[in-house]
C-alpha positions, 0 to 999 in steps of 0.5 A: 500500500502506498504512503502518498494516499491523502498525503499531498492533502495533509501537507496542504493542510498543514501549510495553510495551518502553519504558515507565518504561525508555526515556523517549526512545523513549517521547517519540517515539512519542507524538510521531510523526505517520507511521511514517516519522515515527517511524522517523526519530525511532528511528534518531535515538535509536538513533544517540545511544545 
């Protein structure tokens, strides 16, 4: 089965939600190579928070 089902759609989300507001949350999704990448770096961020 592949990761990228809905995933395009959760990154929109989470751009329009982070933008100018989280700049951590913006960072990793730039910066994240998979979907596994980027929920590690979410949780990451959720943990500092």
């Amino acid at each position: 089965m592949s990761d990228s089902t809905g995933i395009s759609d959760v990154i929109s989300w989470l751009e329009t939600t982070a933008e100018g507001a989280n700049k951590p949350v913006e960072q990793a999704i730039h910066e994240a190579q998979s979907a596994e990448d980027l929920a590690f770096r979410l949780e990451k961020i959720a943990g500092e928070a």
